[in-house]
Structure formats: structure tokens, C-alpha cells
Biopython code that builds the backbone (N, CA, C, O; Angstrom):
import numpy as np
from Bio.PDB.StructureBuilder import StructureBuilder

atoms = [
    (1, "UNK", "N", (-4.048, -6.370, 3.647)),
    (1, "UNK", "CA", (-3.660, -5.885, 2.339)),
    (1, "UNK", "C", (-4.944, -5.512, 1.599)),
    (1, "UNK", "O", (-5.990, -6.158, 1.669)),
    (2, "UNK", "N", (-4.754, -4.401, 0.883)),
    (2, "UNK", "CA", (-6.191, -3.879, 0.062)),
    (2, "UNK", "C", (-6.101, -4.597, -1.511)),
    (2, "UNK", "O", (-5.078, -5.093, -1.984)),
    (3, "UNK", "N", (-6.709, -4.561, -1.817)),
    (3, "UNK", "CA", (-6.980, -4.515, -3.824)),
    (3, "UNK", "C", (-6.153, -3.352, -4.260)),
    (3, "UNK", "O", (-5.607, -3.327, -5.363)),
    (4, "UNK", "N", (-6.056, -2.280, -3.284)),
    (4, "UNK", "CA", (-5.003, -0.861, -3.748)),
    (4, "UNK", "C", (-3.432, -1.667, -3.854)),
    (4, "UNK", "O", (-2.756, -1.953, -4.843)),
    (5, "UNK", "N", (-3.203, -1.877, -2.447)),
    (5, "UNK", "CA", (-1.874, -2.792, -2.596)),
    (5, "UNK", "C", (-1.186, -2.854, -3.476)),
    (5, "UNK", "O", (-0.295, -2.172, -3.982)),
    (6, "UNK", "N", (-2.021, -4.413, -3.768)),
    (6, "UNK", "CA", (-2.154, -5.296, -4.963)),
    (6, "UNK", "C", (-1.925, -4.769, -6.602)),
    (6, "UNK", "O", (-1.373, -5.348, -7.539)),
    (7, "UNK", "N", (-2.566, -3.474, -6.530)),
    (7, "UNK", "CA", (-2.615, -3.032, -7.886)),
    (7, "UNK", "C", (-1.177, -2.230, -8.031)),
    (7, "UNK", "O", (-0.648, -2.138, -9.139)),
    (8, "UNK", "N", (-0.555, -1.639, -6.818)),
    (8, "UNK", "CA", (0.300, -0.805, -6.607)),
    (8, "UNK", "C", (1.572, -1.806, -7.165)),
    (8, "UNK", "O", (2.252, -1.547, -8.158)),
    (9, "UNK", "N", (1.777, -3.354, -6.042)),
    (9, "UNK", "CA", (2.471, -4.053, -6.566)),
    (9, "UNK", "C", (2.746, -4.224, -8.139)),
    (9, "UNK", "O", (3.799, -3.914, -8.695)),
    (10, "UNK", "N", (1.567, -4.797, -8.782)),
    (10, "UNK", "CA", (1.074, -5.003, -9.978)),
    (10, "UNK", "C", (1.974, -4.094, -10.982)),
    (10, "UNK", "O", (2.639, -4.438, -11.959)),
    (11, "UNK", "N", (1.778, -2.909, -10.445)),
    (11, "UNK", "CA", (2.354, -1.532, -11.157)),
    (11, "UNK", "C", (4.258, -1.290, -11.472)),
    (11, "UNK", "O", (5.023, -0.949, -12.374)),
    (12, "UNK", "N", (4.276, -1.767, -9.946)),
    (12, "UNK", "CA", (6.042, -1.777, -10.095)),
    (12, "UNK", "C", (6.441, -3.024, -11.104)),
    (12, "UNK", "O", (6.900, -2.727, -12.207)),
    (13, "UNK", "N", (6.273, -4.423, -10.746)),
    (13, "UNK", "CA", (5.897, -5.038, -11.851)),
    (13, "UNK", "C", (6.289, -4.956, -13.146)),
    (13, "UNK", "O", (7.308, -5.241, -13.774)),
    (14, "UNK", "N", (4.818, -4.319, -13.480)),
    (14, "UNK", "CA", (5.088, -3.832, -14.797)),
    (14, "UNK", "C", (5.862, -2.391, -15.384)),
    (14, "UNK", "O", (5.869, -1.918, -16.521)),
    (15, "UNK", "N", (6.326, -2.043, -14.465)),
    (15, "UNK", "CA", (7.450, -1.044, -14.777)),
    (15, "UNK", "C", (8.935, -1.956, -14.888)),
    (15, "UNK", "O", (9.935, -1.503, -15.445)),
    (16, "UNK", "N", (8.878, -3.182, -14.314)),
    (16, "UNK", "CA", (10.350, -3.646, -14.189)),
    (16, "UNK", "C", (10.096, -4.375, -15.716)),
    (16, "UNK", "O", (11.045, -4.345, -16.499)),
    (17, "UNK", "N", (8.830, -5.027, -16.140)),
    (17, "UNK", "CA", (8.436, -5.733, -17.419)),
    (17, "UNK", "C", (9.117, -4.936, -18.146)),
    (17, "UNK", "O", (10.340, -5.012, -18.266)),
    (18, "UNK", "N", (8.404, -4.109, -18.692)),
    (18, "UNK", "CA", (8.482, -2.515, -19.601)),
    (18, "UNK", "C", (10.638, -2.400, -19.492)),
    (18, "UNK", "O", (11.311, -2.561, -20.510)),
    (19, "UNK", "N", (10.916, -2.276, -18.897)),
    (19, "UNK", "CA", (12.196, -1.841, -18.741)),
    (19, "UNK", "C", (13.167, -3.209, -18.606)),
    (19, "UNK", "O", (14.167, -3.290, -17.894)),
    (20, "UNK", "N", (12.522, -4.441, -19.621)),
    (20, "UNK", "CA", (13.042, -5.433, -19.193)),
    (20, "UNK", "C", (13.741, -6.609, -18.711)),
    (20, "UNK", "O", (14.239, -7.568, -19.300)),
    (21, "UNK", "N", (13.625, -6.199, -17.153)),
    (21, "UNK", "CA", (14.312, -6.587, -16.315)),
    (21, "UNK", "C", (13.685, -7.969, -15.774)),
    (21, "UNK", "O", (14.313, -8.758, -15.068)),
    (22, "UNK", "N", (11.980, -8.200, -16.324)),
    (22, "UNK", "CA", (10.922, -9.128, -16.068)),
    (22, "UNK", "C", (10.685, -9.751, -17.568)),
    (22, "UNK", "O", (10.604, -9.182, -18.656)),
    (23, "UNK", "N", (10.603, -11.196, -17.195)),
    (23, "UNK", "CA", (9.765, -11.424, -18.243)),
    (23, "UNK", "C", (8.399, -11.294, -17.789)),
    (23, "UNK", "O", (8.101, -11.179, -16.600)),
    (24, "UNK", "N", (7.089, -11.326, -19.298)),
    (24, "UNK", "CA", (5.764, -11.419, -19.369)),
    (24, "UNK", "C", (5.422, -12.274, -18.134)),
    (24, "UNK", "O", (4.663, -11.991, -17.206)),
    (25, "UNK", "N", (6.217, -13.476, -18.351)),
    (25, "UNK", "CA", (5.928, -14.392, -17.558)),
    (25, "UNK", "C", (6.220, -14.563, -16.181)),
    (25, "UNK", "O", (5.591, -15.313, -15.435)),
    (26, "UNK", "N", (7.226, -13.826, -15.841)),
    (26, "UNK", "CA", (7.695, -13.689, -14.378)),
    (26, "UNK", "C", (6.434, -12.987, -13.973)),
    (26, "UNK", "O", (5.738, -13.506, -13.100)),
    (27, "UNK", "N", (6.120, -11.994, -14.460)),
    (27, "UNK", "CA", (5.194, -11.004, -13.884)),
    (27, "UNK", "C", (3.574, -11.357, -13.896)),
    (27, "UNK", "O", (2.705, -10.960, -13.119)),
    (28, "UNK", "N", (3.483, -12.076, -14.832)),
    (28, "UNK", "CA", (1.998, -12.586, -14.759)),
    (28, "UNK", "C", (2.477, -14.032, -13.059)),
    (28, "UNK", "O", (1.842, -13.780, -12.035)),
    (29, "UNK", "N", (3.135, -14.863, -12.998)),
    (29, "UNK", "CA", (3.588, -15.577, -12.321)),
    (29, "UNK", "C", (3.232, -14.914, -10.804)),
    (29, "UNK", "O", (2.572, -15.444, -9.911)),
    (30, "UNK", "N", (4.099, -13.140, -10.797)),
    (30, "UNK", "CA", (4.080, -12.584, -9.176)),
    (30, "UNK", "C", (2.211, -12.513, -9.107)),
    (30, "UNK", "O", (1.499, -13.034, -8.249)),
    (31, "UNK", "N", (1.804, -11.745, -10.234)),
    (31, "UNK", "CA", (1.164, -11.174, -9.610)),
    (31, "UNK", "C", (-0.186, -12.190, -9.241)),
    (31, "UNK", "O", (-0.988, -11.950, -8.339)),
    (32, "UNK", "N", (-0.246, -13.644, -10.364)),
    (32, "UNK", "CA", (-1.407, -14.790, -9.237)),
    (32, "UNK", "C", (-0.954, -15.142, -7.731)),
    (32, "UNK", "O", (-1.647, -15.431, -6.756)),
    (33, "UNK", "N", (0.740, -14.994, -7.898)),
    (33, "UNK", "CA", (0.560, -15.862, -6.173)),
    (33, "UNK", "C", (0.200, -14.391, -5.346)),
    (33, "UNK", "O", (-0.743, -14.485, -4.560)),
    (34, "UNK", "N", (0.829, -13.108, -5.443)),
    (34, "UNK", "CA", (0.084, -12.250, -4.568)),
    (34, "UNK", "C", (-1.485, -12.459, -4.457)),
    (34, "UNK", "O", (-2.037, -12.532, -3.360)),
    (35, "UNK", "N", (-2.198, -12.554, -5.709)),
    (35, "UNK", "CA", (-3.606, -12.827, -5.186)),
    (35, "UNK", "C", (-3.887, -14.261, -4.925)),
    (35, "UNK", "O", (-4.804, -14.581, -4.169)),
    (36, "UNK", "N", (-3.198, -15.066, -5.471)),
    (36, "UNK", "CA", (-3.294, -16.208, -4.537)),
    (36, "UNK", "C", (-3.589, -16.023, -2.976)),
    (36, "UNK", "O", (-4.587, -16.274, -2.300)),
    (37, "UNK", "N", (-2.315, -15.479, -2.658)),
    (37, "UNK", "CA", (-2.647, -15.546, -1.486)),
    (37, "UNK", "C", (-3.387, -14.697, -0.234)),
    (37, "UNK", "O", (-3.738, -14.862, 0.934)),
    (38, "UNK", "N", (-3.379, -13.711, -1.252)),
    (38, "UNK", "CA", (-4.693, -12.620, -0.797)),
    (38, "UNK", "C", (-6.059, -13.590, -0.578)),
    (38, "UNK", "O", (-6.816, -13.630, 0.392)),
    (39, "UNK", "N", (-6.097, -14.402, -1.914)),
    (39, "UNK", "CA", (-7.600, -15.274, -1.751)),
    (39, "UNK", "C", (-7.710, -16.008, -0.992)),
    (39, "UNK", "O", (-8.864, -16.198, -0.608)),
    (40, "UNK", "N", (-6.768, -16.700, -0.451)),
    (40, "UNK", "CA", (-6.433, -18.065, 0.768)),
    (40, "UNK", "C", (-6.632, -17.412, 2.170)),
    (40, "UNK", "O", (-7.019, -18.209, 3.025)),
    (41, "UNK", "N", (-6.476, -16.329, 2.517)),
    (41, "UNK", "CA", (-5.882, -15.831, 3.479)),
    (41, "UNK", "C", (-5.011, -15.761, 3.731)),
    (41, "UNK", "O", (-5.105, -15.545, 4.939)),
    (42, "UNK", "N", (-3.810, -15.781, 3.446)),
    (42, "UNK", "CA", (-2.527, -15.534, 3.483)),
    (42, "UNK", "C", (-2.136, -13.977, 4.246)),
    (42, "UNK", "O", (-1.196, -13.719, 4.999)),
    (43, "UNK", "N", (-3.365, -12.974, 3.679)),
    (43, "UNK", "CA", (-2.983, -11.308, 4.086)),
    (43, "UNK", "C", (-4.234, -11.363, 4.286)),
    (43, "UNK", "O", (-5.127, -12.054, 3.795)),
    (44, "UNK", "N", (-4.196, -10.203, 5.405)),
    (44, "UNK", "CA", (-5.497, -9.918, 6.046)),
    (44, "UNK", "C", (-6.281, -8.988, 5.218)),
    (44, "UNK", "O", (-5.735, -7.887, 5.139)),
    (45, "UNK", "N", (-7.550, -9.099, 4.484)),
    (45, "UNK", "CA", (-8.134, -8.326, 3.248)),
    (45, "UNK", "C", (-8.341, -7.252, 3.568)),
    (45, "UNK", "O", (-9.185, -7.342, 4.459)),
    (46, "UNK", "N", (-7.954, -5.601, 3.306)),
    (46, "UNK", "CA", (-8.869, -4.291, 3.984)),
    (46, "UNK", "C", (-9.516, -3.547, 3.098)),
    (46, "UNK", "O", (-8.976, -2.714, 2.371)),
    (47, "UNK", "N", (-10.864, -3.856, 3.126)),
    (47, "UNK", "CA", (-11.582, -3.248, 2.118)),
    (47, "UNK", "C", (-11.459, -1.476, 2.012)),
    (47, "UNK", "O", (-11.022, -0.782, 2.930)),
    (48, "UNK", "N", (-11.885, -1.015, 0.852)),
    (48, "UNK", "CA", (-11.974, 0.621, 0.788)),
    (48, "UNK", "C", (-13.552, 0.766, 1.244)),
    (48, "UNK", "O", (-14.394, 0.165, 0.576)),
    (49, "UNK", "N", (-13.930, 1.505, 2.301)),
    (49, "UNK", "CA", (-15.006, 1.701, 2.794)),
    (49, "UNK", "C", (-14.823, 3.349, 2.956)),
    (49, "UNK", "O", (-13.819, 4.060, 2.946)),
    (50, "UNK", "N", (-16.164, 3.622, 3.102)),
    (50, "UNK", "CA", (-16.608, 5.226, 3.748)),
    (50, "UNK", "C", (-15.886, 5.918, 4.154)),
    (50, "UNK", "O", (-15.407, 6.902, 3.590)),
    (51, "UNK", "N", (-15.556, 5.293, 5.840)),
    (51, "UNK", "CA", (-14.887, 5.606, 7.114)),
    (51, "UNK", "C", (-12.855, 5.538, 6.324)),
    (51, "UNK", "O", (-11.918, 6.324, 6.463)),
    (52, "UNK", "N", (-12.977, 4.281, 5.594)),
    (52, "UNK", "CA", (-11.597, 4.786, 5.525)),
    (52, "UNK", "C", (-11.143, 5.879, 4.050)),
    (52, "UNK", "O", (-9.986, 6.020, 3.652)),
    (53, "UNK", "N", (-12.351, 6.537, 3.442)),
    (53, "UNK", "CA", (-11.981, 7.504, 2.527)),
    (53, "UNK", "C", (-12.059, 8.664, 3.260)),
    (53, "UNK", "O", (-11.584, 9.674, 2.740)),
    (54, "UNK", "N", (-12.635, 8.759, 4.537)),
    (54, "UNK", "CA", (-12.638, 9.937, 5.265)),
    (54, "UNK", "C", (-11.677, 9.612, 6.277)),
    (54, "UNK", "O", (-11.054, 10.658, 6.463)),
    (55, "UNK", "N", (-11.293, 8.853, 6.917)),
    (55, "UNK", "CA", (-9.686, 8.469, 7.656)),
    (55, "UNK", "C", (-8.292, 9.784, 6.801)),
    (55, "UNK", "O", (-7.628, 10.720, 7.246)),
    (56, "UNK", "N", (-8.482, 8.911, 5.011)),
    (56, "UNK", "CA", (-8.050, 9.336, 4.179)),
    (56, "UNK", "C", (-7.929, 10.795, 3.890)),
    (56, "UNK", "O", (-6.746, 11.134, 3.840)),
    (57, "UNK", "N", (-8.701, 11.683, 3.701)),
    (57, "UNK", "CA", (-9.163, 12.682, 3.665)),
    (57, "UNK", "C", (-8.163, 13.722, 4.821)),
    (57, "UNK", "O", (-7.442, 14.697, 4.616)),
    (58, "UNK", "N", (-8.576, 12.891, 6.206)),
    (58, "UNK", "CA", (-7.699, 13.316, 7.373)),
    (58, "UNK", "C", (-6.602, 13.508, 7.257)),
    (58, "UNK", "O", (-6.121, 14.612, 7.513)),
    (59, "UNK", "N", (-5.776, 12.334, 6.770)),
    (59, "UNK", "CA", (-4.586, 12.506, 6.443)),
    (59, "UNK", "C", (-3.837, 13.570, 5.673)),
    (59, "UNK", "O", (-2.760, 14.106, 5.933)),
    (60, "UNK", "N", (-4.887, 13.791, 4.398)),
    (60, "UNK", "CA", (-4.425, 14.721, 3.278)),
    (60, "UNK", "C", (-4.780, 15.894, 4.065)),
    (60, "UNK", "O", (-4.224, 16.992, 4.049)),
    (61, "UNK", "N", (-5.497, 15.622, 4.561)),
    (61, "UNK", "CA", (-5.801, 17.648, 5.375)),
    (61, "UNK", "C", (-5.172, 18.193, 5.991)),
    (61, "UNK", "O", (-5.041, 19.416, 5.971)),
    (62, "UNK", "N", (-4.288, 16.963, 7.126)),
    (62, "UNK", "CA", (-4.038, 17.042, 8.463)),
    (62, "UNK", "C", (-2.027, 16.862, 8.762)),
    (62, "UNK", "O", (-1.310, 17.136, 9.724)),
    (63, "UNK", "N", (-1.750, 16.264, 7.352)),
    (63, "UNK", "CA", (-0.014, 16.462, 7.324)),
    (63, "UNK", "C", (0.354, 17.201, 6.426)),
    (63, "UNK", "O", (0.380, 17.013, 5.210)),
    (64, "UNK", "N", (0.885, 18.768, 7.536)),
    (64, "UNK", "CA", (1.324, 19.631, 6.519)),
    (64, "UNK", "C", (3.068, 19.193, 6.748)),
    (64, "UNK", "O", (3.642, 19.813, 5.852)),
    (65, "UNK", "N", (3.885, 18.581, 7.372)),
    (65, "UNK", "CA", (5.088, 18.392, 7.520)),
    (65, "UNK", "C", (5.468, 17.474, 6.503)),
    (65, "UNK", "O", (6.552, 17.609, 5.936)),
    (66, "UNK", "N", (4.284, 16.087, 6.074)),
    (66, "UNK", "CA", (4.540, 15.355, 5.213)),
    (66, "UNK", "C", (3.183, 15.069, 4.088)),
    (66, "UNK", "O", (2.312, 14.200, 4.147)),
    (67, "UNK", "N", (3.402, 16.190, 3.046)),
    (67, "UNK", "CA", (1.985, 15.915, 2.706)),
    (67, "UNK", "C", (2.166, 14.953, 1.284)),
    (67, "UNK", "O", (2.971, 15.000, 0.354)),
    (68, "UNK", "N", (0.804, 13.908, 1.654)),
    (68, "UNK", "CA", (0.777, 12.981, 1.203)),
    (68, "UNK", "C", (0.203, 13.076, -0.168)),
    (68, "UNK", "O", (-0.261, 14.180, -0.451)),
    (69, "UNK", "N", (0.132, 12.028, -1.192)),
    (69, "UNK", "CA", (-0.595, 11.906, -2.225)),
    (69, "UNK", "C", (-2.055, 10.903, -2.327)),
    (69, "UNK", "O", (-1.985, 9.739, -1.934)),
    (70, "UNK", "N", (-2.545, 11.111, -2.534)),
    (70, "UNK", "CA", (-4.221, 10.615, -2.623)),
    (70, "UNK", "C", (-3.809, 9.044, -2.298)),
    (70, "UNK", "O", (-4.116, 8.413, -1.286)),
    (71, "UNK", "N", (-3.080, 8.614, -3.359)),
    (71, "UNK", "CA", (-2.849, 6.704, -2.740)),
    (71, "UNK", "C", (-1.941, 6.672, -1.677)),
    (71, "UNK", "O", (-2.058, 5.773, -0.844)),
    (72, "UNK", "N", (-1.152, 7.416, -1.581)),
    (72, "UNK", "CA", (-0.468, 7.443, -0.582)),
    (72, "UNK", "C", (-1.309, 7.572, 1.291)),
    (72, "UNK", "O", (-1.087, 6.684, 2.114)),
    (73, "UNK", "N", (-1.843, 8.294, 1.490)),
    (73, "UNK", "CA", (-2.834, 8.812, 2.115)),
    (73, "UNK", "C", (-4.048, 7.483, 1.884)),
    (73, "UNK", "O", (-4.459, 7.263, 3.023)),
    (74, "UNK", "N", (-4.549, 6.824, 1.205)),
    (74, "UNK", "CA", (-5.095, 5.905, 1.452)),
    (74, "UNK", "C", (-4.284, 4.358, 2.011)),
    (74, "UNK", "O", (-4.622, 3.624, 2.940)),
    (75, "UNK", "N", (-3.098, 4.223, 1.039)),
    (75, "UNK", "CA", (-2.364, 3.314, 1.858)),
    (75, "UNK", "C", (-2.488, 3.571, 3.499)),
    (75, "UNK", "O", (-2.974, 2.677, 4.192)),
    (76, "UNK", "N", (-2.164, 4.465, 3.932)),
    (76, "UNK", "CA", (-1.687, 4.787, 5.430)),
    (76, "UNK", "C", (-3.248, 4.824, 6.241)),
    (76, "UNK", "O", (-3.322, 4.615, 7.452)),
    (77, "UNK", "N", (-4.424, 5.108, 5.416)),
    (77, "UNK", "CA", (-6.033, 5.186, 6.213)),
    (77, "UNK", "C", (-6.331, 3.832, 6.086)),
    (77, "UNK", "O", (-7.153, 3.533, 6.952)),
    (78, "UNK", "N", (-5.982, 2.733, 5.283)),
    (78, "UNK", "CA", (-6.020, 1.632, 5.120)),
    (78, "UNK", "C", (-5.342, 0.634, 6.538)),
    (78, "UNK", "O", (-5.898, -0.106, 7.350)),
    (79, "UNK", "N", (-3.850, 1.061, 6.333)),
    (79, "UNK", "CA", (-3.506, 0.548, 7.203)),
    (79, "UNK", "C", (-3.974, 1.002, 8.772)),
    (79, "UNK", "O", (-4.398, 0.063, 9.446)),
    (80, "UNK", "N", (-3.962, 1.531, 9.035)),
    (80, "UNK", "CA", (-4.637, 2.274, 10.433)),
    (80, "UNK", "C", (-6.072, 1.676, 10.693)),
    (80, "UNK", "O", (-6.361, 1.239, 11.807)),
    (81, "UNK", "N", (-7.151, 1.663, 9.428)),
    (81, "UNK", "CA", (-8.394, 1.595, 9.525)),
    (81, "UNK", "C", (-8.219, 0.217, 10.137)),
    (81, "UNK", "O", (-8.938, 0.026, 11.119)),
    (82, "UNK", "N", (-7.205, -1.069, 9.682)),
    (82, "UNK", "CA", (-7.357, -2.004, 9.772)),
    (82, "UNK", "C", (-6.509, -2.081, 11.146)),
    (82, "UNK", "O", (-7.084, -3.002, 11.725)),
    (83, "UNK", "N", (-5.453, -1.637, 12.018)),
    (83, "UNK", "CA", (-5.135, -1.407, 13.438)),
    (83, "UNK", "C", (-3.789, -2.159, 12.934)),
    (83, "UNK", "O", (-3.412, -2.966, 13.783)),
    (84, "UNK", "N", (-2.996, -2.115, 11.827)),
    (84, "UNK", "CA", (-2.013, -2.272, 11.813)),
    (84, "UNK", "C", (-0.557, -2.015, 12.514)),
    (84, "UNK", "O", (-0.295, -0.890, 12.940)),
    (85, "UNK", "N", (0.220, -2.901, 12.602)),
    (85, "UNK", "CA", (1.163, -2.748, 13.713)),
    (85, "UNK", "C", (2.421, -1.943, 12.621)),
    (85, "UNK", "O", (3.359, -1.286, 13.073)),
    (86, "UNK", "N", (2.227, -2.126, 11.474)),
    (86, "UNK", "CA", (3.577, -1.515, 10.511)),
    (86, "UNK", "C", (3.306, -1.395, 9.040)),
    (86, "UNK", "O", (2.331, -1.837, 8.433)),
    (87, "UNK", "N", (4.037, -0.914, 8.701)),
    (87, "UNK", "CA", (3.734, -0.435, 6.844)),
    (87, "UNK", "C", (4.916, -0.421, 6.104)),
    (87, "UNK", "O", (5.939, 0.206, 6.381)),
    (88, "UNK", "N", (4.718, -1.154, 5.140)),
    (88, "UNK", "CA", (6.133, -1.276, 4.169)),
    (88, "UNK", "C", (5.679, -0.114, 3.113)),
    (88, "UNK", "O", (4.708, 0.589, 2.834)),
    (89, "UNK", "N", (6.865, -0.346, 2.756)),
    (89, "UNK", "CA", (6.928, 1.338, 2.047)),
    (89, "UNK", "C", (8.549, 2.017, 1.400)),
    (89, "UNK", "O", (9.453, 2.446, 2.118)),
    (90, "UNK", "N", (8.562, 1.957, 0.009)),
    (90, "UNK", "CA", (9.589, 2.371, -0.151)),
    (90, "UNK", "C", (9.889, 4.535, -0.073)),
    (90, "UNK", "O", (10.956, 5.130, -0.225)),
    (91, "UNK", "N", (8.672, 5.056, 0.171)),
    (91, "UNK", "CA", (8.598, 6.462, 0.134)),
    (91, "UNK", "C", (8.443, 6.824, 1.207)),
    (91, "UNK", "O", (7.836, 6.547, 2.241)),
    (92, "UNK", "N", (9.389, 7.804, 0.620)),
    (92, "UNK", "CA", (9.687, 8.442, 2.275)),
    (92, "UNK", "C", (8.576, 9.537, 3.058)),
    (92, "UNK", "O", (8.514, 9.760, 4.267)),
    (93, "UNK", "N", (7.935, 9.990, 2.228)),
    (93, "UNK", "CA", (6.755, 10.443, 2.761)),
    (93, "UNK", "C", (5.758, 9.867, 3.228)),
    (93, "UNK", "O", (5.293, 10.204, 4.317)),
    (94, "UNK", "N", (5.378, 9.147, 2.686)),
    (94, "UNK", "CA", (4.550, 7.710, 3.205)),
    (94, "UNK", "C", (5.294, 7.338, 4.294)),
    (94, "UNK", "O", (4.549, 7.415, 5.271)),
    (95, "UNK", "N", (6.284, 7.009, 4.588)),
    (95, "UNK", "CA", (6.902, 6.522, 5.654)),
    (95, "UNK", "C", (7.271, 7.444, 6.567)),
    (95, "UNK", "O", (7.491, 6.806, 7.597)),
    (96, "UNK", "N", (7.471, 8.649, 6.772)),
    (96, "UNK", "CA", (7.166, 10.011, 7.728)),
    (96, "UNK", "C", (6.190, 9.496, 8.451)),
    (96, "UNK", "O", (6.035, 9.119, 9.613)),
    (97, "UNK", "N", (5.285, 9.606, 7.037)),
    (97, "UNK", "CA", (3.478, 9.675, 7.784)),
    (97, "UNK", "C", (3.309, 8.963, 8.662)),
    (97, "UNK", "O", (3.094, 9.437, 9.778)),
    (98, "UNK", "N", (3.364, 7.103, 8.382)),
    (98, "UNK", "CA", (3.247, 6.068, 8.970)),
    (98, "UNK", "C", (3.406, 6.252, 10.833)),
    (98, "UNK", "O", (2.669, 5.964, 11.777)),
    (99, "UNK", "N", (4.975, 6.972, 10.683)),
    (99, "UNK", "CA", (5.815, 6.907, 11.815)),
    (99, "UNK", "C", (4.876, 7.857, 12.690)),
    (99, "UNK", "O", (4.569, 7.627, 13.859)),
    (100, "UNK", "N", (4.631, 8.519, 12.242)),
    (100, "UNK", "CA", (3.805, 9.771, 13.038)),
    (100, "UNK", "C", (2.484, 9.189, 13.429)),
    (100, "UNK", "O", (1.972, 9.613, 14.466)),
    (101, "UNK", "N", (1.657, 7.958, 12.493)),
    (101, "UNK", "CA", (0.418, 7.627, 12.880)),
    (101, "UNK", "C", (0.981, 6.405, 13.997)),
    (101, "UNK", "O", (0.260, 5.676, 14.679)),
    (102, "UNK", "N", (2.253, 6.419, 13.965)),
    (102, "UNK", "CA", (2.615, 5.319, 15.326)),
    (102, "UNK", "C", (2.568, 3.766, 14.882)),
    (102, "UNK", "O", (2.446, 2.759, 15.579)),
    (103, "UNK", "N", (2.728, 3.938, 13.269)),
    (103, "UNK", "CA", (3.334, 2.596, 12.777)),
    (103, "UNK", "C", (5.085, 1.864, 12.364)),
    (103, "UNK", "O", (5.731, 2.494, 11.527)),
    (104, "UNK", "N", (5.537, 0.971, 12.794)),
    (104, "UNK", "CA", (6.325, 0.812, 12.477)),
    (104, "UNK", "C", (6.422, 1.365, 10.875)),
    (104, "UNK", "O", (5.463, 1.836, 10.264)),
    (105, "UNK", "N", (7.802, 1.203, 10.328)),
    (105, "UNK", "CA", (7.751, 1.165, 8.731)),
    (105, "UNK", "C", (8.951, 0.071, 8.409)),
    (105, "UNK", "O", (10.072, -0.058, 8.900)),
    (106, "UNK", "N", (8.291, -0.619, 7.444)),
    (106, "UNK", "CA", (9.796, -1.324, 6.874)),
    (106, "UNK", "C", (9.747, -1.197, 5.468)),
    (106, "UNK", "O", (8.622, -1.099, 4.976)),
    (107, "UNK", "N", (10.889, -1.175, 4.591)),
    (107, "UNK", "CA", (12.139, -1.361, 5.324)),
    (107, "UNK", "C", (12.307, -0.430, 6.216)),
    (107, "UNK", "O", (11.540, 0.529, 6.304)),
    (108, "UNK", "N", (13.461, -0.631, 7.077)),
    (108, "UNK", "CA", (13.537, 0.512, 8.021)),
    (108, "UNK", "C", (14.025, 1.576, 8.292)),
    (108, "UNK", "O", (13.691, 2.164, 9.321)),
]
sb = StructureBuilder()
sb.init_structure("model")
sb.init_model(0)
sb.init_chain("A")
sb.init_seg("    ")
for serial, (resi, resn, name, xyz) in enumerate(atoms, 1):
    if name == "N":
        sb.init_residue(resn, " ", resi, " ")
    sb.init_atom(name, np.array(xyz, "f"), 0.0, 1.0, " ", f" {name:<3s}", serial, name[0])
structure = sb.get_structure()
């Protein structure tokens, strides 16, 4: 899992806060145990490096059937960079992609 992830989570979150379906407190609550357990090891950490902004790059260049969006396209260079076996993902473009880089996707 990246710090991108994390922030992505973070985001839906606070869209369910905002529209509320969350309390303050539910949501401050998700988002320590996600980094909780990001910090423990719980998820395997994948940093944003070089190699995977140019992985990235690939992606955006290289799917014209499913073309991706900048986080989107890093989610998927992320996961790959790190030799991931699958990718959750509620978008369906993102999840095209995945399938094509030969990752599972869930949901499914």
C-alpha cells in the first residue's frame, strides 16, 4: 500500500463525512487504524520512486483502450512496481488496466 492509497482512502472518507453518512469521529477513527496498520506492517509499504513515475508514465502513454488518469496510472505502476498479485478498485478503468497488466482485480 502507498501513502497515495491511504490518501485516496482518506478522500472517500471524507466525502461520506461531508454527505453525512460519517461521523467526524468515525472517520478520524478509519483513517489511524489504516495507518496504524500501514505503520505495524500490516500492508506492505510502496514507496513513490523514479522508476515507478516512469512505470507510470508508461501506462498513461501506452493504454489507448483504457486511458488512465495520472492517480489512476500511478495506483496500477505502484502496484506492479511492487509485483503485486491483485488490485482493488472500484473503477472500471483502473480495473481494465489492472487486468491487462495481468493483475487480478477485486471486487470482481
Amino acid at each position: 500500500m502507498s501513502d497515495l492509497a491511504v490518501t485516496e482512502i482518506v478522500s472517500a472518507v471524507a466525502r461520506r463525512l461531508h454527505q453525512g453518512s460519517l461521523t467526524r469521529e468515525t472517520a478520524r477513527r478509519l483513517q489511524h487504524a489504516i495507518l496504524g496498520r500501514l505503520d505495524e506492517g500490516g500492508y506492505h509499504r510502496v514507496e513513490l520512486t523514479r522508476d515507478v513515475h516512469r512505470r507510470t508514465e508508461h501506462y498513461l502513454l501506452s493504454s489507448r483502450a483504457t486511458p488512465l488518469r495520472a492517480a489512476d496510472a500511478l495506483h496500477l505502476a505502484l502496484a506492479t512496481s511492487a509485483r503485486a498479485a491483485s488490485l482493488a478498485t472500484f473503477d472500471a478503468r483502473l480495473a481494465a488496466a489492472a487486468r491487462a497488466a495481468g493483475l487480478a482485480v477485486y471486487p470482481g
